[in-house]
Phi, psi and omega in degrees: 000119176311140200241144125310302178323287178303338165274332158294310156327255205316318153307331187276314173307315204246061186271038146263351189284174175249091174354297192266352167312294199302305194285354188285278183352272215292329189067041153278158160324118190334175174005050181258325166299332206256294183297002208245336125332340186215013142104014208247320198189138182272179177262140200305145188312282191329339149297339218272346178279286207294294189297007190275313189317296211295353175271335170304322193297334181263338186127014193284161159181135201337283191334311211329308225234038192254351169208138217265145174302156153250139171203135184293155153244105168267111147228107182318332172262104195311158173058076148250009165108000195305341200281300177329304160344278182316303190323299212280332196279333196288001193244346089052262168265033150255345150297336194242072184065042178230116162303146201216123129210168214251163174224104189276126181235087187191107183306322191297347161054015159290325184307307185315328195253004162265012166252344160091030156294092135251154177051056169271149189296314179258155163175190204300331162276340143342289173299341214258339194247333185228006175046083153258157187287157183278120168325091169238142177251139186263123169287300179227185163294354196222357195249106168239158191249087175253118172276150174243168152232250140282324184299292175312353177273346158282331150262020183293332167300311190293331136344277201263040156242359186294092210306113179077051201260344154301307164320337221284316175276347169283335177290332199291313194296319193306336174297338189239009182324343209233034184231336216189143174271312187212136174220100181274130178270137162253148194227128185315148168294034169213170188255030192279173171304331142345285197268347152290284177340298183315297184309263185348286200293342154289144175271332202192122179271180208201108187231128209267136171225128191298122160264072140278162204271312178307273223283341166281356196272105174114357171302339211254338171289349187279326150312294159348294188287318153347299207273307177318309210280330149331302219260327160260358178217305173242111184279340195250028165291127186233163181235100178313323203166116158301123173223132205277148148239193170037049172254132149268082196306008206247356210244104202307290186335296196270037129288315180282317181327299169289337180281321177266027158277310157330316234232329196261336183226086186255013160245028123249146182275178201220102184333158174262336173298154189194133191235115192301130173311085208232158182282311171335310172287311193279328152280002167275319180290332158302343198228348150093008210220144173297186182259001155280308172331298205298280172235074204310326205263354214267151193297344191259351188251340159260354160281340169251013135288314165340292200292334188296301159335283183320287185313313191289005193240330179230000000 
């Protein structure tokens, strides 16, 4: 049975539908969606039959929110924007009504320390190596964290000698799966076991690509291992969605660039967002902070809502 909780929740994901489209639909009263949305009047119980119909049209269903996607932001090839990614979209899609947490699987540990995270005493190889409960530090009311450091690059062999050690975070996730609307992996600049784990432990990935040629050059073993880890371990892995960064749309190079990445893998999909190269972002990784904290009105921060927008509609 459809909640005042749950229809706002759905309603907050998709904020593209159109409101008073839905309540005509529903035969409710005007702007009983709009108040209840902005916090002004819950929704009448008595409404709540008509509008769980009227919402199936869109995509609501008991299930939706009963298990959270998983999904890597992947690429073996450093500085293409992947931490940056995880920060802005998971805080993102936690404004827009989503529980969220990120899993820093990157030993160099910046997702962590742009929450202002170092050296943490628990944190994620600890669970994946001695099955311990998995660490989440709560960020926001919708934002949690299982952090990494330094510490993993000293045991990451001891990891990938581990009896099931590709499986070991998809079971870890499966424990908070029913906890989270979404759980973003930042996945290390290697195709090491790490970056194996994620993948297994993912329904689907989301891979940011620099358009230049030193970041394209080696994209196609990273599909490659995909397709293994498809064929041999995890069958429902999908690559969710290409998203170009750190682009300078002004610029012949990354215009050709993006139209034959377009044109050569065009049986994946590829965002319309595109999140543009800006000081703004590189002064938000300095000061340590996402890009809404930093700067909310800024051109880089409606691009990764946009993209936040996007994953969820699709």
């Amino acid at each position: 049975m459809l909640t005042p909780e749950k229809a706002i929740r759905f309603l907050r994901s998709k904020p593209a539908l159109n409101l008073s489209q839905i309540e005509k639909e529903a035969g409710i009263p005007s702007k009983t969606l709009h108040k209840a949305l902005s916090e002004q009047k819950d929704i009448p119980v008595k409404h709540l039959q008509a509008l769980d119909e009227a919402l199936r049209k869109y995509g609501y269903s008991e299930t939706l929110f009963d298990k959270a996607q998983i999904i890597s932001i992947v690429n073996h090839k450093g500085g293409v924007g992947k931490t940056t990614t995880v920060i802005n979209l998971g805080k993102a899609l936690s404004l827009l009504g989503n529980r969220v947490l990120l899993i820093d699987m990157d030993s160099q540990g910046n997702l962590s320390q742009c929450f202002g995270i170092h050296e943490p005493k628990e944190q994620i190889i600890d669970a994946l190596l001695h099955n311990s409960p998995l660490p989440m530090l709560q960020i926001t009311e919708t934002l949690y964290l299982t952090p990494s450091d330094i510490r993993m690059a000293y045991k990451e062999s001891e990891l990938a000698n581990a009896i099931g050690a590709d499986r070991r975070l998809a079971l870890k996730l499966e424990e908070a799966r029913d906890k989270f609307d979404y759980i973003l992996i930042d996945c290390p600049p290697s195709l090491g076991i790490c970056t194996t784990c994620s993948l297994v432990a993912s329904n689907s990935c989301i891979v940011p690509i620099q358009p230049e040629a030193s970041a394209y050059h080696g994209v196609e073993s990273l599909f490659n291992r995909i397709a293994e880890i498809r064929t041999y371990i995890n069958p429902t892995l999908s690559v969710k969605g290409i998203v170009f960064t750190m682009v300078h749309k002004n610029q012949s190079v990354h215009k050709s660039m993006m139209a034959h990445i377009r044109e050569n893998y065009k049986n994946f999909p590829i965002y319309n967002s595109i999140i543009e190269v800006s000081t703004v972002i590189k002064q938000s990784q300095v000061a340590k902070e996402d890009l809404y904290s930093y700067s909310p009105k800024s051109v880089s921060w409606q691009q990764y809502n946009q993209l936040a927008t996007e994953l969820i509609e699709h």
